[in-house]
C-alpha positions as CSV (number, residue, x, y, z in Angstrom):
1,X,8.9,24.0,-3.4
2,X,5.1,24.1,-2.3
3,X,2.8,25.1,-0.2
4,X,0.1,23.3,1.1
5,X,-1.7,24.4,4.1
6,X,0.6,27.1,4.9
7,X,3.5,24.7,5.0
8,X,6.4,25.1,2.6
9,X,7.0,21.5,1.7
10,X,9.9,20.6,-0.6
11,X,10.2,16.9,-1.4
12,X,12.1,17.2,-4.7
13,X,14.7,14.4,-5.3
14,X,13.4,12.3,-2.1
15,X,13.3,8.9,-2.6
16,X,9.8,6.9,-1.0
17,X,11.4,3.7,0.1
18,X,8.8,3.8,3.0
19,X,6.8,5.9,5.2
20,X,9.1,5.7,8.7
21,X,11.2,8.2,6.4
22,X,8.4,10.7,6.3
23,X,7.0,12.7,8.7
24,X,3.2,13.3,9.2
25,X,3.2,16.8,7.7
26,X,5.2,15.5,4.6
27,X,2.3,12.6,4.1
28,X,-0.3,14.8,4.8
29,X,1.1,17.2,1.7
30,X,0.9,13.6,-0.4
31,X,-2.0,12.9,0.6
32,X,-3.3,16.7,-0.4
33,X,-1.9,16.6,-3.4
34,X,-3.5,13.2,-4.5
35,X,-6.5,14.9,-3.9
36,X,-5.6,18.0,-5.7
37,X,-4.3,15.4,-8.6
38,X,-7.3,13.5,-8.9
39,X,-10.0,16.3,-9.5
40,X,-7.5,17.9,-12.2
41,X,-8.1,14.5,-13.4
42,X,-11.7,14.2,-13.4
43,X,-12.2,18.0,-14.5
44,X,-9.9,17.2,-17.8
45,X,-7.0,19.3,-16.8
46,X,-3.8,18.0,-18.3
47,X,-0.9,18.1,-16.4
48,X,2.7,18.8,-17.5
49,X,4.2,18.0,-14.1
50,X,6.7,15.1,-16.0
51,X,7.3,16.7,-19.4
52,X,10.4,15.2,-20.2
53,X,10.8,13.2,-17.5
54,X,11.8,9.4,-18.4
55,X,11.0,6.6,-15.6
56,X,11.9,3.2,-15.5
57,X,9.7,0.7,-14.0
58,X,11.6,-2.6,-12.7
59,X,9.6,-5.7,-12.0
60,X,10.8,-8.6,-10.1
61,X,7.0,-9.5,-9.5
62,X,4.0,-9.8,-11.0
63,X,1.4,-6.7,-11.5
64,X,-1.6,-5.3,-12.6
65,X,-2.5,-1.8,-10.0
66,X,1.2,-0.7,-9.9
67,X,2.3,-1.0,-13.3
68,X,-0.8,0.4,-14.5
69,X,-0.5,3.3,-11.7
70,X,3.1,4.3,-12.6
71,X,2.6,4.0,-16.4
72,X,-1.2,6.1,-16.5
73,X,0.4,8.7,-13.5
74,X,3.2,9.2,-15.8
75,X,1.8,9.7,-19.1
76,X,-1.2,11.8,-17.6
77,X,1.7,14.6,-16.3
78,X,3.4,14.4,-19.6
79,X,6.1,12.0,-18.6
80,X,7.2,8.4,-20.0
81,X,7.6,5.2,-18.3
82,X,9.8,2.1,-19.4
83,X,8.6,-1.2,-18.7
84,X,11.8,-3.2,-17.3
85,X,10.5,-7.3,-16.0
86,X,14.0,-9.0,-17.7
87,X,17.1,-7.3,-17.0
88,X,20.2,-8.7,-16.0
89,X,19.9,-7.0,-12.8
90,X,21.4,-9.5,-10.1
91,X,21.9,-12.1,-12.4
92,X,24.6,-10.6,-14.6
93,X,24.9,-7.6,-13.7
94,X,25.2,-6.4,-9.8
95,X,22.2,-4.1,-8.4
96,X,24.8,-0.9,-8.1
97,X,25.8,-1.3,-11.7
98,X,22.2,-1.6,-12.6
99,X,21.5,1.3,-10.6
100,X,24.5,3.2,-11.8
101,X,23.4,2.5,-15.6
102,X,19.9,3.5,-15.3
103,X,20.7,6.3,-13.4
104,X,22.5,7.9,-15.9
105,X,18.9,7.2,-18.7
106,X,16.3,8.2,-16.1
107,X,15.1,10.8,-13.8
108,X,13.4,8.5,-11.3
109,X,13.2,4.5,-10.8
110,X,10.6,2.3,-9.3
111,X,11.4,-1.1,-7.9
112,X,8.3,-4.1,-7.3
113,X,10.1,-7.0,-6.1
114,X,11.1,-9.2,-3.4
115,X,14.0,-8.2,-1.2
116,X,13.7,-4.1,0.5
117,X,17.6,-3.9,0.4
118,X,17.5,-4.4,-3.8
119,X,15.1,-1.0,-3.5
120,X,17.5,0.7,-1.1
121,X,20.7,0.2,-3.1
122,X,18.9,1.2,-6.2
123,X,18.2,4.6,-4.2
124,X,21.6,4.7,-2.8
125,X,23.6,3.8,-6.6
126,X,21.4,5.7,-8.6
127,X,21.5,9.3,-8.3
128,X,17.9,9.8,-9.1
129,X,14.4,9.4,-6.9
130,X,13.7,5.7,-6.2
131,X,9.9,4.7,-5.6
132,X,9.0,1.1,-3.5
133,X,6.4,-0.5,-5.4
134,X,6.5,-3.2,-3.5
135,X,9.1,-5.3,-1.0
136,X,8.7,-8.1,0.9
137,X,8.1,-6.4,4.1
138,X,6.7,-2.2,3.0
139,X,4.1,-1.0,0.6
140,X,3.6,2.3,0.8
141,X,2.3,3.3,-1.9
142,X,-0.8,1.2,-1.1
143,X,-0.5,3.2,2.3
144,X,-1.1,6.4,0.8
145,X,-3.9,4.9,-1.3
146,X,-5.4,3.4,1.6
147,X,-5.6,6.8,3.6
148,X,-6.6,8.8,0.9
149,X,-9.6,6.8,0.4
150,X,-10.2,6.5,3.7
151,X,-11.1,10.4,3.3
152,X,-12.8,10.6,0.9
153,X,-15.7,8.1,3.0
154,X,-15.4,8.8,5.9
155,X,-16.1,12.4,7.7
156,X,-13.6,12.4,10.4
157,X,-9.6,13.0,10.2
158,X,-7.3,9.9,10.2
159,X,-6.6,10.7,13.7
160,X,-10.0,9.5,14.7
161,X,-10.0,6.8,12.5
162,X,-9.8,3.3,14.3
163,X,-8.3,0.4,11.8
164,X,-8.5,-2.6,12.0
165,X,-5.9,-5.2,9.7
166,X,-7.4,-8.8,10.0
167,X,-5.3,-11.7,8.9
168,X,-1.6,-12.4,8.1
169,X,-0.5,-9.5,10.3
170,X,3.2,-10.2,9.5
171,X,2.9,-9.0,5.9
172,X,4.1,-6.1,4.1
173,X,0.9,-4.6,3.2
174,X,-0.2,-5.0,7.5
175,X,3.4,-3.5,8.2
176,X,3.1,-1.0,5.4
177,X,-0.4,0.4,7.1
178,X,1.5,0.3,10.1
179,X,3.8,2.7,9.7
180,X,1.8,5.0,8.0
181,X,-1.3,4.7,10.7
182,X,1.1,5.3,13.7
183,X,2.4,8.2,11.6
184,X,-0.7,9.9,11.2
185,X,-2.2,9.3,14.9
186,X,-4.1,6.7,14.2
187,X,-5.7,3.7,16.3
188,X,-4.5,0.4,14.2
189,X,-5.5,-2.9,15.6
190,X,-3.5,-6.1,14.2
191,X,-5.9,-8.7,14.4
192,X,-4.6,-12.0,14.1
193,X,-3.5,-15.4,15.9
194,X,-1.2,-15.7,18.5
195,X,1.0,-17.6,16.4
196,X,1.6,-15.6,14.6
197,X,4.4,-13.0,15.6
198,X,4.9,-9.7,14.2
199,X,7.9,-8.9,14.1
200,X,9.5,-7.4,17.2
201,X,11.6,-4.2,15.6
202,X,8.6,-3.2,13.7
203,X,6.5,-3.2,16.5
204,X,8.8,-1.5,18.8
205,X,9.1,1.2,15.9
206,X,5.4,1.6,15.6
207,X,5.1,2.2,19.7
208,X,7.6,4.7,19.9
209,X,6.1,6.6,17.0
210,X,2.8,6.4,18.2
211,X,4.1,8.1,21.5
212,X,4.6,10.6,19.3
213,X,2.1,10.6,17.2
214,X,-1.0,10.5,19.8
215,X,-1.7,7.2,18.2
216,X,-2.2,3.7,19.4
217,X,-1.4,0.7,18.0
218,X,-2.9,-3.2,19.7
219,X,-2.3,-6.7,18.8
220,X,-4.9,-8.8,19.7
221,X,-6.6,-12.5,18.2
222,X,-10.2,-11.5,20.1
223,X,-12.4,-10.0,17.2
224,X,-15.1,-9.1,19.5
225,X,-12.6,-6.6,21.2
226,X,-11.1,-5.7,18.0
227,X,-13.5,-4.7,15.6
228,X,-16.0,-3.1,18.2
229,X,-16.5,0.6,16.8
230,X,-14.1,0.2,14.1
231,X,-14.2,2.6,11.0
232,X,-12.3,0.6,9.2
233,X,-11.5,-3.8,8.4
234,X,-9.2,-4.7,6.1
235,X,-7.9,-7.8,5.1
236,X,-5.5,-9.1,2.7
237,X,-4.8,-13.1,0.7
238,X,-3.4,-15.9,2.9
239,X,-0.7,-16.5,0.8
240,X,1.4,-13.9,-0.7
241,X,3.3,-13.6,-3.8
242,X,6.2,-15.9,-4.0
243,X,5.3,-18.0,-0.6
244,X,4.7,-22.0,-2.1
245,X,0.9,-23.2,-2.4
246,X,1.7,-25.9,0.2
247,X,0.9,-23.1,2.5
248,X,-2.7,-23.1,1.5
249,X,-4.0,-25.5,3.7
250,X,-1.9,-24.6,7.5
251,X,-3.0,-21.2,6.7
252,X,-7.3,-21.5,5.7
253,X,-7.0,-23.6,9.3
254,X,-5.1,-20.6,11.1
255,X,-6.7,-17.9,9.8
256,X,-10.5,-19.2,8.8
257,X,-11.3,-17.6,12.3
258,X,-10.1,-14.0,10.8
259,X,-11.9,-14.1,7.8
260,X,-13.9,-11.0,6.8
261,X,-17.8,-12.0,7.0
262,X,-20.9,-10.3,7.3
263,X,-21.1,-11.2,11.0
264,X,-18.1,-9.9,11.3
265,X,-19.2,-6.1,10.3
266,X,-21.6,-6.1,11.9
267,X,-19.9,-6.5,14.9
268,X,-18.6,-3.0,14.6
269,X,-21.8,-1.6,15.6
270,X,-22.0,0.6,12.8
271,X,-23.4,1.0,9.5
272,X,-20.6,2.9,8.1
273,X,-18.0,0.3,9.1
274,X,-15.5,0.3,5.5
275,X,-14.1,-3.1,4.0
276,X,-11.1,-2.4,2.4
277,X,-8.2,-4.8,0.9
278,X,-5.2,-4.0,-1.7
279,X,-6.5,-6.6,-4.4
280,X,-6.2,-9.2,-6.0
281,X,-8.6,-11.0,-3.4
282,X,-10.2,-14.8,-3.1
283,X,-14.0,-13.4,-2.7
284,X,-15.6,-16.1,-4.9
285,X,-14.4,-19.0,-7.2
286,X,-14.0,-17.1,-10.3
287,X,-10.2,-17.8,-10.4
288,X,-8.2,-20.9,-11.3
289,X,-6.8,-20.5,-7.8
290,X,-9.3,-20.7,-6.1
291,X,-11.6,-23.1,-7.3
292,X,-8.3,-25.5,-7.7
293,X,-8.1,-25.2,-4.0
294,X,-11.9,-25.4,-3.4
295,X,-12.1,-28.7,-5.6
296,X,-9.0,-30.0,-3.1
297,X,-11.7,-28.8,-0.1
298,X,-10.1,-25.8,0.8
299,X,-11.9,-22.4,0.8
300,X,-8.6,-19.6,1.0
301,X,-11.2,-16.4,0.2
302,X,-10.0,-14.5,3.2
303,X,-13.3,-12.4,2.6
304,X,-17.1,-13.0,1.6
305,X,-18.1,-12.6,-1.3
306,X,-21.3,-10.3,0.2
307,X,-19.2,-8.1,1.5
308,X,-16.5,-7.7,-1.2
309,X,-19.7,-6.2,-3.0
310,X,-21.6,-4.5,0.0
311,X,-21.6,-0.9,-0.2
312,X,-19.4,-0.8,2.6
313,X,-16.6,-1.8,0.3
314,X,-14.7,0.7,-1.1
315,X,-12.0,-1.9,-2.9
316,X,-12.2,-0.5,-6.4
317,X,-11.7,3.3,-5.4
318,X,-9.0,1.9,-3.3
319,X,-7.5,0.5,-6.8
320,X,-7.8,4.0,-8.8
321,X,-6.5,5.9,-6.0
322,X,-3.3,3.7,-6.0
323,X,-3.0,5.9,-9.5
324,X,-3.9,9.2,-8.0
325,X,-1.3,8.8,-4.8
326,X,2.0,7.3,-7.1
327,X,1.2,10.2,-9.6
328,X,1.6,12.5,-5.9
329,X,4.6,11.0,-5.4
330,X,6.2,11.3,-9.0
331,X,5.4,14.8,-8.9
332,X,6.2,15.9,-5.2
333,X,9.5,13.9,-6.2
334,X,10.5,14.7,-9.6
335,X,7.9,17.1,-11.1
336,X,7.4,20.4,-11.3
337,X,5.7,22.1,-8.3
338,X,2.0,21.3,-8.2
């Protein structure tokens, strides 16, 4: 149990499947504690939140900010993480046995992959904290890491904070910030075509919330109207993670328009404006990807590269921050109190 602005807060053995099961005062103690994590960090305080604590990391999907996060957060606090990318989970063996085995060999689980009901039945079989590292339709553990750096740029609480997602808005990173956005009281604008159709129980969720919250939430394909004062753009690839390359081409011509540029910051009307995006991006042709796809005469970098490396963008604090908010989540969860 601990307390953080004068509010007990008690999150021990919660799982973080996704943010609609937190309430804003519970985010805003993650959020707190991140920050209290990180400058331990950076004054050289070691932690002993994990001693002894054994987690195991199962990956469906591929990974370089997540993995590292969870292993780094771990070992930092004085915990251990397993590396798990071949089991016979679903294959061989069925999830709940899976989550029934590991269950009985770790304290907490986290779970990158495809399918959000695989995370929720390790959380429900398992008898020990579950973390989402991924699913095809949450993130919120970029969430956190989003809003976290969000305050350390900008001088204003997330309540004031208008946020812009430009792109694919039916993905899980867009439906992720959602959640967490309408939580907080936020003003998040989905900026996209109208073809493409978020989906209609998310949406509904993030209204009602935002009734609640104080916050609002648009969907709109005019970027003039959308990005006019925002604080924040963020975008995110074309093509997610699993989707087949044949969707390269249908989706440069349908979202082209919503491409992050340098015309489109300035738009804003301010100077401070942030770019942000989860990584990995298209921003140049330094990847086999990319220039594959240029040399075939499409260009899929859903950003410029000028302002990938303006000073506006904050993309590689994002990145070490995803370390600072899973280690906030471990402990909150499964450590002891911070």
């Amino acid at each position: 149990m601990v307390i953080k602005r004068g509010i007990i807060m008690n999150l021990k053995n919660r799982h973080f499947l996704t943010l609609k099961d937190y309430s804003k005062e519970e985010i805003r103690y993650l959020l707190d504690l991140a920050h209290q994590l990180k400058a331990d960090k950076k004054a050289g305080k070691i932690g002993q939140h994990l001693l002894g604590k054994n987690v195991c990391l199962i990956f469906e999907k591929t990974s370089t900010r997540t993995r590292c996060s969870f292993e780094v957060a771990a070992l930092d606090e004085g915990g251990h993480a397993t590396f798990l990318s071949n089991s016979q989970m679903g294959k061989k063996e069925s999830i709940e046995d899976t989550a029934k085995v590991l269950g009985r060999m770790y304290d907490g689980i986290e779970f990158r992959g495809f399918k959000q009901e695989t995370v929720e039945a390790l959380a429900k079989y398992s008898g020990v904290p579950v973390w989402n590292g991924l699913t095809d339709v949450d993130h919120p553990t970029q969430t956190l890491a989003d809003f976290l750096t969000i305050e350390e740029h900008l001088d204003k609480p997330l309540e004031d904070i208008k946020f812009v997602f430009t792109g694919d808005i039916r993905n899980n990173v867009c439906y992720g910030l959602m959640y967490g956005a309408v939580k907080m009281g936020m003003h998040f604008v989905c900026l996209g075509p109208k073809s493409l159709h978020i989906d209609q129980k998310v949406l509904a969720y993030c209204k009602e919330e935002a009734k609640k919250s104080g916050g609002t939430i648009e969907v709109t394909d005019n970027v003039d109207e959308a990005v006019k004062d925002a604080d924040v753009i963020y975008t995110d690839i074309w093509v997610s993670m699993g989707e087949d390359e044949s969707l390269y081409k249908p989706r440069v011509e349908m979202l082209s328009p919503y491409k992050v540029t340098q015309e489109m910051m300035s738009k804003t009307g301010k100077d401070s404006t942030l770019f942000m995006h989860c990584l990995p991006s298209f921003h140049d042709f330094e990847t086999t990807v990319a220039k594959t796809k240029y040399d075939e005469g499409i260009d899929i970098r859903e950003v410029e590269d000028e302002v990938f490396r303006s000073k506006n963008s904050v993309v590689f604090d994002e990145a070490e921050n995803r370390m600072h908010t899973i280690k906030a989540v471990m402990v909150a969860t499964l450590g002891k109190d911070a």
